[in-house]
gemmi code that builds the backbone of each chain (N, CA, C; Angstrom):
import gemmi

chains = {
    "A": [
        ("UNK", (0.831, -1.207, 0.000), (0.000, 0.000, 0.000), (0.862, 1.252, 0.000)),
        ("UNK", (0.697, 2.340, -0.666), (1.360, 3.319, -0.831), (0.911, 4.332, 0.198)),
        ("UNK", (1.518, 5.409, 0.923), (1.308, 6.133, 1.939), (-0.203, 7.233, 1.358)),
        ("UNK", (-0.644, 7.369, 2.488), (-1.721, 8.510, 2.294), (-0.887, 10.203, 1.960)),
        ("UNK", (-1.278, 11.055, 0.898), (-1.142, 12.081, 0.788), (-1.193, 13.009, 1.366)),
        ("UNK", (-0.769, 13.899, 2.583), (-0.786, 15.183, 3.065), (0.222, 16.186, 2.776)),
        ("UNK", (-0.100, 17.289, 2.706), (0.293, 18.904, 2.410), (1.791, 18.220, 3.527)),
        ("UNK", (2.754, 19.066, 3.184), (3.987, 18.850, 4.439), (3.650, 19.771, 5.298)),
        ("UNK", (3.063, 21.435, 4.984), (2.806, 22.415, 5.833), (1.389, 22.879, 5.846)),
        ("UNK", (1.198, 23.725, 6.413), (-0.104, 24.275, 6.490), (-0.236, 25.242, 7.695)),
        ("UNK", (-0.669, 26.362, 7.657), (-0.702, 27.740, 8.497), (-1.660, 28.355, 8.921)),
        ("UNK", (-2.320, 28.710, 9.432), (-2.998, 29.650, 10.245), (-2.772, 30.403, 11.031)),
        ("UNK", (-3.296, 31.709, 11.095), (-3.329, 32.085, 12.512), (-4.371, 32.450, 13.603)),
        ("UNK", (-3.681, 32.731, 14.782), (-4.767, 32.613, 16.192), (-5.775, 32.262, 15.867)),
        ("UNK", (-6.789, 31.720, 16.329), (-8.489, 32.063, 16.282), (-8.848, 31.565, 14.963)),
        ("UNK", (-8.041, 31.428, 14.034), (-9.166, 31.175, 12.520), (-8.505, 30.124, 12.142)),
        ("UNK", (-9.143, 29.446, 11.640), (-9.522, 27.780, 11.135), (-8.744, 27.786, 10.066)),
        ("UNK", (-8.140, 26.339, 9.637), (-7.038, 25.336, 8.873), (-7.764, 24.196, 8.803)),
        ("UNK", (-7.720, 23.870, 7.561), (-8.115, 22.304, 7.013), (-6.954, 21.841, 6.702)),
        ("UNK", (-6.307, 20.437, 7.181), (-5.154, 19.660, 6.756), (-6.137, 18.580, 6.030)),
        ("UNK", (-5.576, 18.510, 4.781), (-6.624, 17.257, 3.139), (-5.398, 15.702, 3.817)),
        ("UNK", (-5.915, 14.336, 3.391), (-5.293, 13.441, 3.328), (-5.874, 12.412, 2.024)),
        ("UNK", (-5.346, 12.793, 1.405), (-5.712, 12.076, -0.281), (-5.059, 10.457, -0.027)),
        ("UNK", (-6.138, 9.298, -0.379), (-6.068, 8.673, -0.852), (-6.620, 7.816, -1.859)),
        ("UNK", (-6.918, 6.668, -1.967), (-8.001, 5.937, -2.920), (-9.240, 5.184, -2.800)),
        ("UNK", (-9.846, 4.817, -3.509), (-11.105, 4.126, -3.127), (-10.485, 2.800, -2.391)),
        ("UNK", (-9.422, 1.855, -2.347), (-8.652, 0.810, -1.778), (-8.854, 1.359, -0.348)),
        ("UNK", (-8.838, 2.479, 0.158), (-8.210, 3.043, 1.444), (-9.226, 4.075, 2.284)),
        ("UNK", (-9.002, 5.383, 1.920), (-9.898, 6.508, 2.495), (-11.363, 5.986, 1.574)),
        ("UNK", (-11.383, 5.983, 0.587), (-12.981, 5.992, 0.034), (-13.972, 4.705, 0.143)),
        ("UNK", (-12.864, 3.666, 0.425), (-13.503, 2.303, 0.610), (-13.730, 2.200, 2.272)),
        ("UNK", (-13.531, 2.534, 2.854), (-14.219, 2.279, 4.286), (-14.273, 3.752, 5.546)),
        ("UNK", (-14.554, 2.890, 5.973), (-15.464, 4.651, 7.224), (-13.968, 4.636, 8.572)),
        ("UNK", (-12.857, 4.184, 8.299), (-12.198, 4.069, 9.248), (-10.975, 4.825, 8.957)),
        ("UNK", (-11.012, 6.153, 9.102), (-10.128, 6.963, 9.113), (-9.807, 8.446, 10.540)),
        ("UNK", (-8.508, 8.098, 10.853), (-8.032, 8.210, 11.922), (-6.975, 9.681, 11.869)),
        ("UNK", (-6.729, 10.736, 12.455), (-6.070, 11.422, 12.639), (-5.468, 11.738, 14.344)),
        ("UNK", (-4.070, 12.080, 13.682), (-2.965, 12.137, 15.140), (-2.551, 13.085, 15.088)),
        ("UNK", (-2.186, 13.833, 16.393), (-1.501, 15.004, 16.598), (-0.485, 14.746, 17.514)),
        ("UNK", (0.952, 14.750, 17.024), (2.080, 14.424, 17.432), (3.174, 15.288, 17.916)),
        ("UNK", (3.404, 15.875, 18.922), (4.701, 16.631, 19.390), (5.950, 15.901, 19.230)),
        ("UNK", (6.687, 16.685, 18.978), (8.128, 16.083, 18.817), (8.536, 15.525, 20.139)),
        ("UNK", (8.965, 14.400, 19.850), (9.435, 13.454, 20.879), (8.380, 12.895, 22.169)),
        ("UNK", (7.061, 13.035, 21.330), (5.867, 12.545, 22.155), (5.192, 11.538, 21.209)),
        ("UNK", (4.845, 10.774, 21.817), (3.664, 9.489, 21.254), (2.442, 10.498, 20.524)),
        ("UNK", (2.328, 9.487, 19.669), (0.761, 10.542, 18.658), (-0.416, 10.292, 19.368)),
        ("UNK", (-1.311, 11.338, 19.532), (-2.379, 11.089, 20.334), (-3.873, 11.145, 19.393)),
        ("UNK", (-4.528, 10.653, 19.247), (-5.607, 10.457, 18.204), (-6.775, 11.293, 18.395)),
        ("UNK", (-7.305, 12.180, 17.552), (-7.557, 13.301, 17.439), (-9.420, 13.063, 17.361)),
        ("UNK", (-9.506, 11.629, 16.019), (-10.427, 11.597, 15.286), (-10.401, 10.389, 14.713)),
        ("UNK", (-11.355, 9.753, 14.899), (-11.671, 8.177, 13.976), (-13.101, 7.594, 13.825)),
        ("UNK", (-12.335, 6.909, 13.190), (-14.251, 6.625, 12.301), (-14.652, 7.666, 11.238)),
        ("UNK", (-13.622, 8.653, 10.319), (-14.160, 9.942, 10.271), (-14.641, 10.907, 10.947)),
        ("UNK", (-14.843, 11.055, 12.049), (-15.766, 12.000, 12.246), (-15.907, 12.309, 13.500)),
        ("UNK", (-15.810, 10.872, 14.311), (-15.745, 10.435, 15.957), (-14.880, 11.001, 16.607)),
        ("UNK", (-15.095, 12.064, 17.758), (-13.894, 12.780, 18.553), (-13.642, 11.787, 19.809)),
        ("UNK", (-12.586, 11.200, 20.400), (-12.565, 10.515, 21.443), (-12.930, 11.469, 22.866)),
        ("UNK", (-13.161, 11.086, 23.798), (-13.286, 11.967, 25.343), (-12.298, 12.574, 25.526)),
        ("UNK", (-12.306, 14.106, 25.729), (-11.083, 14.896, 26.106), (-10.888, 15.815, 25.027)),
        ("UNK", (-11.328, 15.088, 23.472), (-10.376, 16.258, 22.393), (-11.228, 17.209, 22.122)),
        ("UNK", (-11.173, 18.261, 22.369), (-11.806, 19.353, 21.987), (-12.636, 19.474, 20.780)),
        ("UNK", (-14.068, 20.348, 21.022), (-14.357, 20.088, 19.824), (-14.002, 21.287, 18.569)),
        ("UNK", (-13.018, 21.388, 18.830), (-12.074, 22.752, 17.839), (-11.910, 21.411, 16.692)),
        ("UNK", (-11.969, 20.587, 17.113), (-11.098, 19.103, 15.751), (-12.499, 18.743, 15.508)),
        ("UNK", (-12.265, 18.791, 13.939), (-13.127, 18.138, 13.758), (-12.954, 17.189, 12.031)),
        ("UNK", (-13.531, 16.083, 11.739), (-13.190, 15.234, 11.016), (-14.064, 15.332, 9.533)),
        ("UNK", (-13.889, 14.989, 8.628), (-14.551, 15.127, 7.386), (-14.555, 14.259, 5.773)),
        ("UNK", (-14.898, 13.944, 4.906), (-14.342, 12.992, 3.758), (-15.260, 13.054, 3.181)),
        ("UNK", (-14.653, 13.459, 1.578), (-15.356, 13.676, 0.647), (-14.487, 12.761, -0.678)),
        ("UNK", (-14.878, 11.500, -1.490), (-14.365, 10.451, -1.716), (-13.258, 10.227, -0.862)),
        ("UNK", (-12.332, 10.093, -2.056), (-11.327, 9.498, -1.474), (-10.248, 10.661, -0.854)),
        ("UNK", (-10.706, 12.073, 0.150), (-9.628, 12.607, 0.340), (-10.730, 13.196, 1.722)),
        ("UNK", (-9.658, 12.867, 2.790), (-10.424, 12.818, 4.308), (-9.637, 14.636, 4.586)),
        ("UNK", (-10.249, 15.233, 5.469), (-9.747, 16.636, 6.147), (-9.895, 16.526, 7.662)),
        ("UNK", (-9.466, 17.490, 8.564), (-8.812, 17.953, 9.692), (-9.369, 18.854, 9.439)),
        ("UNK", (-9.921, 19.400, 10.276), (-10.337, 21.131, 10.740), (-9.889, 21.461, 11.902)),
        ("UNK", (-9.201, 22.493, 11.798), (-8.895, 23.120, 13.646), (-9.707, 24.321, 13.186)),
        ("UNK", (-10.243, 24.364, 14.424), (-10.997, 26.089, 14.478), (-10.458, 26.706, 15.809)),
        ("UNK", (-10.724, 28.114, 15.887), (-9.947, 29.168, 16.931), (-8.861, 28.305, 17.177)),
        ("UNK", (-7.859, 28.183, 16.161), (-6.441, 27.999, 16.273), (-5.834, 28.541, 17.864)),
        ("UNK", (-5.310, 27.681, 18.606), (-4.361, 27.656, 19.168), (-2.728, 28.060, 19.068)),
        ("UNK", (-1.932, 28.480, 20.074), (-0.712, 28.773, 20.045), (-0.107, 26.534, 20.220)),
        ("UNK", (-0.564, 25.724, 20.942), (-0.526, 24.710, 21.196), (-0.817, 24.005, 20.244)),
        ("UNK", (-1.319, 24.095, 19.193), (-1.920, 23.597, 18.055), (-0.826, 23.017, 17.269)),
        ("UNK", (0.439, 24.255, 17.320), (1.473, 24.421, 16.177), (2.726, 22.512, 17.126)),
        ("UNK", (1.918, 22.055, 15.595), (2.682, 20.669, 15.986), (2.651, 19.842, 14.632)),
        ("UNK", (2.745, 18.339, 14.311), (2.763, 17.660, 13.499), (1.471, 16.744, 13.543)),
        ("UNK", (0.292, 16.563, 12.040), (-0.533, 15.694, 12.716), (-0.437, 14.940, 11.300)),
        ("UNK", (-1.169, 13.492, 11.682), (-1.399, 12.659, 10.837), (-2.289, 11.828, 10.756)),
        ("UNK", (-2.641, 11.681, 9.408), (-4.054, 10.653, 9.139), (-3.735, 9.073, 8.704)),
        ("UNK", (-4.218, 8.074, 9.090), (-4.521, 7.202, 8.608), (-5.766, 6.460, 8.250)),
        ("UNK", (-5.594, 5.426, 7.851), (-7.168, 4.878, 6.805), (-6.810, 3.360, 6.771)),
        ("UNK", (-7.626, 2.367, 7.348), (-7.833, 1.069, 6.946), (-7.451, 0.966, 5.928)),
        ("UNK", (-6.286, 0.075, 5.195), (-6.883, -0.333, 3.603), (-7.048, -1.723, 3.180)),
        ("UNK", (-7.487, -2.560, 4.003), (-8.143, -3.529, 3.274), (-7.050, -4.957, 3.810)),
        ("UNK", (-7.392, -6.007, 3.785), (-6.765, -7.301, 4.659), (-5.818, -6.589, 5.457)),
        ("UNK", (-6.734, -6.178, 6.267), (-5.881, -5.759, 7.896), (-4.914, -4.696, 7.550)),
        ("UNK", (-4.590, -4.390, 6.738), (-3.365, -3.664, 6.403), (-3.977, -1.646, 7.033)),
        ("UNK", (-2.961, -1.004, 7.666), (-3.232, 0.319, 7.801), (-2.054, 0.904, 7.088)),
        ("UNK", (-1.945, 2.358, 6.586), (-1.780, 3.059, 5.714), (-1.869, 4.435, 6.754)),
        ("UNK", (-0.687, 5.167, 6.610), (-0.499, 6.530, 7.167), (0.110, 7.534, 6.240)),
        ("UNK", (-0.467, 8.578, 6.665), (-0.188, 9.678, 5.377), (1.268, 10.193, 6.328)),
        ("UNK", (1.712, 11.226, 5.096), (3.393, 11.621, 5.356), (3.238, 12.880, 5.939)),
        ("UNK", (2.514, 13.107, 7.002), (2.650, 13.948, 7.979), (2.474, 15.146, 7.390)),
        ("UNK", (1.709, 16.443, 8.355), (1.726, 17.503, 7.865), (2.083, 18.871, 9.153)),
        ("UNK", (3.050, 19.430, 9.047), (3.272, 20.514, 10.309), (2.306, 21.559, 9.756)),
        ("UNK", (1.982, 21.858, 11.191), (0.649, 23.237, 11.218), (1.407, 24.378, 11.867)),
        ("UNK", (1.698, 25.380, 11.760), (2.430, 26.827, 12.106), (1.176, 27.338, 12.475)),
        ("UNK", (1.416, 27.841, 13.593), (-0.147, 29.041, 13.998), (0.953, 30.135, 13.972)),
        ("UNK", (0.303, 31.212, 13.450), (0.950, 32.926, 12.649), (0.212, 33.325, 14.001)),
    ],
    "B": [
        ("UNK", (-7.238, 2.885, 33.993), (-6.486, 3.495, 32.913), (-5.593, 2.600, 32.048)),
        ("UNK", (-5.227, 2.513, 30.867), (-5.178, 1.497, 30.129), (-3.447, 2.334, 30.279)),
        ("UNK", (-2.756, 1.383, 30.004), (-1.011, 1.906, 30.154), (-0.269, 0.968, 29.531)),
        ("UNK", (0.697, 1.588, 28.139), (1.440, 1.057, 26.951), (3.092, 1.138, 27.429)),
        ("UNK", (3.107, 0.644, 27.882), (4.968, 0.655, 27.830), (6.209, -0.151, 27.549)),
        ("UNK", (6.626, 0.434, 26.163), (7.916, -0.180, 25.425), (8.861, -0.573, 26.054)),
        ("UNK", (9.881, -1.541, 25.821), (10.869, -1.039, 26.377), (12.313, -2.315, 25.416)),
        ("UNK", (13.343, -2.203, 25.856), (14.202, -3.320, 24.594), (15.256, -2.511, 23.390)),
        ("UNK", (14.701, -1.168, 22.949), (15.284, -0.646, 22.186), (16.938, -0.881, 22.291)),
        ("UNK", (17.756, -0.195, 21.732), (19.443, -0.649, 21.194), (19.682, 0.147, 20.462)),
        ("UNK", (21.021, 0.068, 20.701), (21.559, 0.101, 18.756), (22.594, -1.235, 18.509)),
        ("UNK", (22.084, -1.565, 17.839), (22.952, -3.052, 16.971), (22.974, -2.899, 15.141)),
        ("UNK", (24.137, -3.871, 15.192), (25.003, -3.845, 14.071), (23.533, -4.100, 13.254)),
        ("UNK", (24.059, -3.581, 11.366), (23.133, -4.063, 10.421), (23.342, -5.688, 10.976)),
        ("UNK", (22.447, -6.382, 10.006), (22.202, -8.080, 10.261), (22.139, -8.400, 11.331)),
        ("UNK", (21.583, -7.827, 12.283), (21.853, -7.855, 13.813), (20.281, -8.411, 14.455)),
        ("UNK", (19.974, -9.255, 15.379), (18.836, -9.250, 16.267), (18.493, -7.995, 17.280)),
        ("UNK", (16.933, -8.076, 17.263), (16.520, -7.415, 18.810), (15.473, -7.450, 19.591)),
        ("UNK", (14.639, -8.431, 20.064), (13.674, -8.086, 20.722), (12.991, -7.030, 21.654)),
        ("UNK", (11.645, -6.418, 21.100), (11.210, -4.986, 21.669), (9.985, -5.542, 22.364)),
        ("UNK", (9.644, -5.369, 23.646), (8.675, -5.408, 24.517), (7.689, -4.731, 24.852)),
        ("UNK", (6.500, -4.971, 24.951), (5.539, -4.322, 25.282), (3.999, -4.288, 26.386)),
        ("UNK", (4.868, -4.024, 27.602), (3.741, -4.029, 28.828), (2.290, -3.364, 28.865)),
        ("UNK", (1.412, -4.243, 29.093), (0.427, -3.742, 29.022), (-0.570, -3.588, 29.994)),
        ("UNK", (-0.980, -2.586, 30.626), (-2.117, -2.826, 32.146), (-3.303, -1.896, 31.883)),
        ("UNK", (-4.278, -2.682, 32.800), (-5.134, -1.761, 32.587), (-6.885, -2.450, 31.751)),
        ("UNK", (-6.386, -3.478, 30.624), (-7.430, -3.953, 29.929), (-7.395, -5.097, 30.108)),
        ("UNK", (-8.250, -6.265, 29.792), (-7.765, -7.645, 29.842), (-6.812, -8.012, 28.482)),
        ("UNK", (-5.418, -8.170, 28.936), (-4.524, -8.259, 27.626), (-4.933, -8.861, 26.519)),
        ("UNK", (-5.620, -10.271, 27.001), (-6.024, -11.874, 26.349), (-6.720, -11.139, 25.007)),
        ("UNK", (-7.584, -10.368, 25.094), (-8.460, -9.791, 24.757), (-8.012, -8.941, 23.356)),
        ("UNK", (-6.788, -8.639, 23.969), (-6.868, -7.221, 22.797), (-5.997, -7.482, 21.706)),
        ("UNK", (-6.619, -6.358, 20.492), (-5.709, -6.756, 19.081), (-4.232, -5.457, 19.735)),
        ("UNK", (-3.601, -5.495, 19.443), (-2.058, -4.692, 19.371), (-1.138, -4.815, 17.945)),
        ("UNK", (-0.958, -3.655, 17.743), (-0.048, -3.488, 16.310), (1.153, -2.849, 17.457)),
        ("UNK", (1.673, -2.343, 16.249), (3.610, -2.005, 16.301), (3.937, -0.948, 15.261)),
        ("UNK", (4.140, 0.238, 15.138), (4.163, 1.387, 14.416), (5.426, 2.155, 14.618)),
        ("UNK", (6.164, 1.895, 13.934), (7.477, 3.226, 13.875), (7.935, 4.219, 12.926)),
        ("UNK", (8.641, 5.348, 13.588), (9.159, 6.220, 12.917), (10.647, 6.649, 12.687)),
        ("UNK", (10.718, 6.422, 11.570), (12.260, 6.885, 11.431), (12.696, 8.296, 11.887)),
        ("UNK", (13.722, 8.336, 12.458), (14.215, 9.897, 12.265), (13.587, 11.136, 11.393)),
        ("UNK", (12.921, 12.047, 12.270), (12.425, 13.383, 11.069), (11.454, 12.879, 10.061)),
        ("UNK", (10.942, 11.616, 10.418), (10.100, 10.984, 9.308), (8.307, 10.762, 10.223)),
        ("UNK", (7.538, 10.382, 9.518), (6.090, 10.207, 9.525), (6.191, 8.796, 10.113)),
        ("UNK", (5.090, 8.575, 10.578), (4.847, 7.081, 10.925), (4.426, 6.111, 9.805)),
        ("UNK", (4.592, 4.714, 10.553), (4.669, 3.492, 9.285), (4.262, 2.487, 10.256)),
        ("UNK", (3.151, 1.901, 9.668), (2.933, 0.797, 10.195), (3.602, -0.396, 10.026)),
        ("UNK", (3.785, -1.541, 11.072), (4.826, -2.599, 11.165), (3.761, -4.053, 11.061)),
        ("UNK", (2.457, -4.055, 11.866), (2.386, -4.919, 11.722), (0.954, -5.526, 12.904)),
        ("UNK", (0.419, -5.874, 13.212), (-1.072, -6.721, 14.143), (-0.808, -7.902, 13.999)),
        ("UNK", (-1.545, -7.866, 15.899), (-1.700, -9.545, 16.039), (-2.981, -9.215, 16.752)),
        ("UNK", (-3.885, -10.406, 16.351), (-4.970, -10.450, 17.180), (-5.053, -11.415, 18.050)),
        ("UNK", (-6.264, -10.541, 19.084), (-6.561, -11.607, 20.489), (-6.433, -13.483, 19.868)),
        ("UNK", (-5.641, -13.971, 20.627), (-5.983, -15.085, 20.529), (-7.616, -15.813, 20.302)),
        ("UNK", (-8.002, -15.138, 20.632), (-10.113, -15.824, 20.574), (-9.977, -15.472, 19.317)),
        ("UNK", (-9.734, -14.449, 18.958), (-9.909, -14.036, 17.175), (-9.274, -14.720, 15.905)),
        ("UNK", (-8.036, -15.168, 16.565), (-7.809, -16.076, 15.762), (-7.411, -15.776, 14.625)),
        ("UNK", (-6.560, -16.201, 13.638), (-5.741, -15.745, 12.490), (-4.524, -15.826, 12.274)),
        ("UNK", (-4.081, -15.121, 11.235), (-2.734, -15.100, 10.953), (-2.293, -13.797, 11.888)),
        ("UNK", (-0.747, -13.513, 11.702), (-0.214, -11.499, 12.437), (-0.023, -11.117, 10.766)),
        ("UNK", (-0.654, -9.465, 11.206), (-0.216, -8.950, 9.579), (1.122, -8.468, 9.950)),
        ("UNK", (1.702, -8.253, 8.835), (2.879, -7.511, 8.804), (2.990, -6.553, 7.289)),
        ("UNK", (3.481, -5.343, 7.003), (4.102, -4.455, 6.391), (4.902, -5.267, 5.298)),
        ("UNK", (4.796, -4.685, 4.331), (5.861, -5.814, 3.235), (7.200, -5.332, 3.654)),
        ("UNK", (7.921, -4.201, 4.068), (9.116, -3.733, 4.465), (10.175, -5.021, 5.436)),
        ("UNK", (9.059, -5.098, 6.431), (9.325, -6.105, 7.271), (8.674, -7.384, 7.181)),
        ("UNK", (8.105, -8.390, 6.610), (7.622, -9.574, 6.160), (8.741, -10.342, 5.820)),
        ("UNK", (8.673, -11.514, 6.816), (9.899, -12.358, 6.882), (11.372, -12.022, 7.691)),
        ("UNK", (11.162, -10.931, 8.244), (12.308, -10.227, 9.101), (11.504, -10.028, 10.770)),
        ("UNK", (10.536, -9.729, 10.780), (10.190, -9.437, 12.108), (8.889, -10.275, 12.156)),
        ("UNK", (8.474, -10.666, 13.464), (7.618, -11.100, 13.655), (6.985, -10.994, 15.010)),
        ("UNK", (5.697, -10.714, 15.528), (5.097, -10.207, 16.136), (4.615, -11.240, 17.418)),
        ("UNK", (4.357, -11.806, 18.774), (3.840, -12.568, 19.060), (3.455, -11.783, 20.593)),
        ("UNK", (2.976, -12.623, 21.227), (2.173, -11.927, 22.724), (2.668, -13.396, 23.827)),
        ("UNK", (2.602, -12.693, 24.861), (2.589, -13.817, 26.195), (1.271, -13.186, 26.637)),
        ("UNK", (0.321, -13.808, 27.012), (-1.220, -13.594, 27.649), (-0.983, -13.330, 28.799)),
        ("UNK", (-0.345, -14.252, 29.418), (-0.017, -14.617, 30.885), (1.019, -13.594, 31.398)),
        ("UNK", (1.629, -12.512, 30.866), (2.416, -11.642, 31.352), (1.836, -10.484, 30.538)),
        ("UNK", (0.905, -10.177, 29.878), (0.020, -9.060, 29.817), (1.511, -8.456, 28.578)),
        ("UNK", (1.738, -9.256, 27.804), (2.839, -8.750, 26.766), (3.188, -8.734, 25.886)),
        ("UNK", (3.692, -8.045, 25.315), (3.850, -8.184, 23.067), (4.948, -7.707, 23.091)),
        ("UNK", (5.403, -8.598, 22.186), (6.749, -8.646, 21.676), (7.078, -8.518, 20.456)),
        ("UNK", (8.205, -7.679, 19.572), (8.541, -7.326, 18.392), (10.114, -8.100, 17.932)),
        ("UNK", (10.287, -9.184, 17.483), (11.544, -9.617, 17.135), (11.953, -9.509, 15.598)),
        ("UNK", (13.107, -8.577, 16.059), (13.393, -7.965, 14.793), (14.539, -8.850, 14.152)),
        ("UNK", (14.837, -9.369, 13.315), (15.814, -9.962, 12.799), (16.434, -9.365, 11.173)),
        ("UNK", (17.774, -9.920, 11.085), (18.081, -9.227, 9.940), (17.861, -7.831, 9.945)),
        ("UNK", (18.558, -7.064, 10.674), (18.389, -5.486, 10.689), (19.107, -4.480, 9.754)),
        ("UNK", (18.566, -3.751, 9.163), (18.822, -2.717, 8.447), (18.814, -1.614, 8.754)),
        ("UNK", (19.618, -0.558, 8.263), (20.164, 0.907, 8.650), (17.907, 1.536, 8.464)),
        ("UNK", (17.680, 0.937, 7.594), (16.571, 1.744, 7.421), (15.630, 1.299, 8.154)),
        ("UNK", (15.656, 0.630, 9.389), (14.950, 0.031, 10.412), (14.996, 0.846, 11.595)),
        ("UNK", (15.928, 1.690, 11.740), (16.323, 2.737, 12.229), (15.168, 3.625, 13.135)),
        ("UNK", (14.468, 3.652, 14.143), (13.289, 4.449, 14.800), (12.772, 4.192, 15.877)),
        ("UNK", (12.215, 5.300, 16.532), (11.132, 4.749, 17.066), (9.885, 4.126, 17.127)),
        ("UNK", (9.881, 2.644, 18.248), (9.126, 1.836, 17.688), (7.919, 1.991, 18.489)),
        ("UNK", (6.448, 2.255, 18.326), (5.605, 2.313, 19.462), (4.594, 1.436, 19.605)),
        ("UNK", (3.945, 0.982, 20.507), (3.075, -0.115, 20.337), (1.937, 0.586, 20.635)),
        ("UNK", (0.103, -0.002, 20.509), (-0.415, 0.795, 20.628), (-1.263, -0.380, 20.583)),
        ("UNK", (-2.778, 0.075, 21.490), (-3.856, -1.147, 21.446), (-4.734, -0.873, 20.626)),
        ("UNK", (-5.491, -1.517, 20.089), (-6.623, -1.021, 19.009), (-7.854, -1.408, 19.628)),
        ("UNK", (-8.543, -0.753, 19.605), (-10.352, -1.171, 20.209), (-10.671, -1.711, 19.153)),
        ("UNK", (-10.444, -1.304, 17.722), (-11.327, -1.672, 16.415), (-10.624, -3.010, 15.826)),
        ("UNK", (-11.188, -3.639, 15.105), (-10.608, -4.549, 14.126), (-10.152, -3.568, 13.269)),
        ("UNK", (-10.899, -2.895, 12.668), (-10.544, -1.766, 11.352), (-9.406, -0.336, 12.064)),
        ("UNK", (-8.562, -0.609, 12.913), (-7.794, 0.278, 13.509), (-9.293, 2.079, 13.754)),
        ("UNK", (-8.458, 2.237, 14.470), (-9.264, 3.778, 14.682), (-8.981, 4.444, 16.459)),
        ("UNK", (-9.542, 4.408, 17.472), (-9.848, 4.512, 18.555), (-8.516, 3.973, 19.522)),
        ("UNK", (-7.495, 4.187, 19.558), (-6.220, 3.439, 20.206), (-5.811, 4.090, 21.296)),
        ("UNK", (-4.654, 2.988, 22.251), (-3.758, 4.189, 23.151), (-2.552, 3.412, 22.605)),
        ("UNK", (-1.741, 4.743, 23.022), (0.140, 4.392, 22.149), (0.759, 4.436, 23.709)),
        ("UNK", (1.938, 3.404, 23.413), (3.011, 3.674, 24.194), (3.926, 5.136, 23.663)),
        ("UNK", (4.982, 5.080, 24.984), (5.716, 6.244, 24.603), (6.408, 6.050, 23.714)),
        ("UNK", (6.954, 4.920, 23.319), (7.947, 4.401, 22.297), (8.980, 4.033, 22.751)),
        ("UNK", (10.070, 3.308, 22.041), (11.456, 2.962, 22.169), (12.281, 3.129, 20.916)),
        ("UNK", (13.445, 3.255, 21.033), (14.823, 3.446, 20.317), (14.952, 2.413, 19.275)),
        ("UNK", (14.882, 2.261, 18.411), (16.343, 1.533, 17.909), (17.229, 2.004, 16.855)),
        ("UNK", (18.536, 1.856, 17.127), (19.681, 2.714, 16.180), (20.127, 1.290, 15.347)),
        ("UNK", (20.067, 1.041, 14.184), (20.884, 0.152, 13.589), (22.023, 0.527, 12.610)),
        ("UNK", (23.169, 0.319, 13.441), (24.455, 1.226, 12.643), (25.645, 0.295, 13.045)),
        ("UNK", (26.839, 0.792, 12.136), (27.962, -0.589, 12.557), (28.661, 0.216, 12.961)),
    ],
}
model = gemmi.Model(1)
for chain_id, residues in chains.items():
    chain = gemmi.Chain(chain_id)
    for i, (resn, *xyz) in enumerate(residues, 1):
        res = gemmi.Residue()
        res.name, res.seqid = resn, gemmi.SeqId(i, " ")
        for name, pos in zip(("N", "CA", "C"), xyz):
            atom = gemmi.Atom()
            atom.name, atom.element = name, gemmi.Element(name[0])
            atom.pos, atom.b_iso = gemmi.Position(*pos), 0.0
            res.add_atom(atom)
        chain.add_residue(res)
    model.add_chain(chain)
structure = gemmi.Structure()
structure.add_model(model)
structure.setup_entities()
């Protein structure tokens, strides 16, 4: 399976909203409802943001929020954070057990 | 509270062995599916590989990178998963983290902090 597609960067500032895209294929993001995003600090374990598409776990704010339109899933942060500015990443089921992670995307809050 | 912790990392020669460990408390171990996910240096994550609960039954997946080099197995009875890496390569190189999955279809997880491994001569 070939990696999921994300932007390397992406920017905002304070208070106003950023969509990070994660392009993949009908094999992967468009063929099933199980797509997952992480928000990772350097030299910290990734903590999961969003799965199932759409599903926020207990605790994550609802500034995150999840989205997919075929085969290319999004990230929304809204009222951007100074804490925000980190590395996040999506993954997607793709099919006999196999998971698939996109190549990371850093978010800069301006 | 469910609690992931690695531990085993190194640095060993290319062609080199290493077994990486993974404590688990908190859930009934027997129970749960667990993968193995690392990152190289300055790099994105990559999946390595699942084993499911014994009741579930199956084969362990593995990553074509690593297929036939590492292989994945659990002790029930010590609440533990294990990563044996064989035949090591410079590009094996990362941190390795383990992480439990609630889903069959991955989604909903907790990660360990991770562990080391340097493979260099």
């Amino acid at each position: 399976q070939s990696a999921l597609t994300q932007p390397p960067s992406a920017s905002g500032s304070l208070g106003q909203s950023v969509t990070i895209s994660c392009t993949g294929t009908s094999s992967d993001i468009g063929g099933y409802n199980y797509v997952s995003w992480y928000q990772q600090h350097p030299g910290k374990a990734p903590k999961v943001l969003i799965y199932e598409v759409t599903k926020r776990p207990s605790g994550v704010p609802d500034r995150f929020a999840g989205s997919r339109s075929g085969n290319t899933a999004s990230l929304t942060v809204s009222g951007l954070q100074a804490e925000d500015e980190t590395y996040y990443y999506c993954s997607s089921y793709a099919g006999s057990n196999n998971l698939v992670f996109g190549g990371g995307t850093k978010l800069t809050v301006l | 509270e469910v609690q992931v912790v690695e531990s085993g990392g190194d640095l060993v020669k290319p062609g080199g062995s290493l077994r990486l460990s993974c404590a688990v408390s908190g859930i009934p171990f027997s129970d749960a599916w667990m993968s193995w996910v690392r990152q190289a240096p300055g790099k994105g994550l990559e999946w390595v590989g699942r084993i499911k609960s014994k009741v579930a039954g199956g084969p362990v997946d593995y990553s074509a990178p690593v297929k036939g080099r590492f292989t994945i197995t659990r002790d029930d009875s010590k609440n533990t998963l294990y990563l044996q890496m064989n035949s090591l390569k410079s590009e094996d190189t990362g941190v390795y983290f383990c992480k439990w999955e609630t889903s069959p279809f991955y989604g909903l997880d907790v990660w360990g902090q991770g562990t080391t491994v340097t493979v260099s001569s």
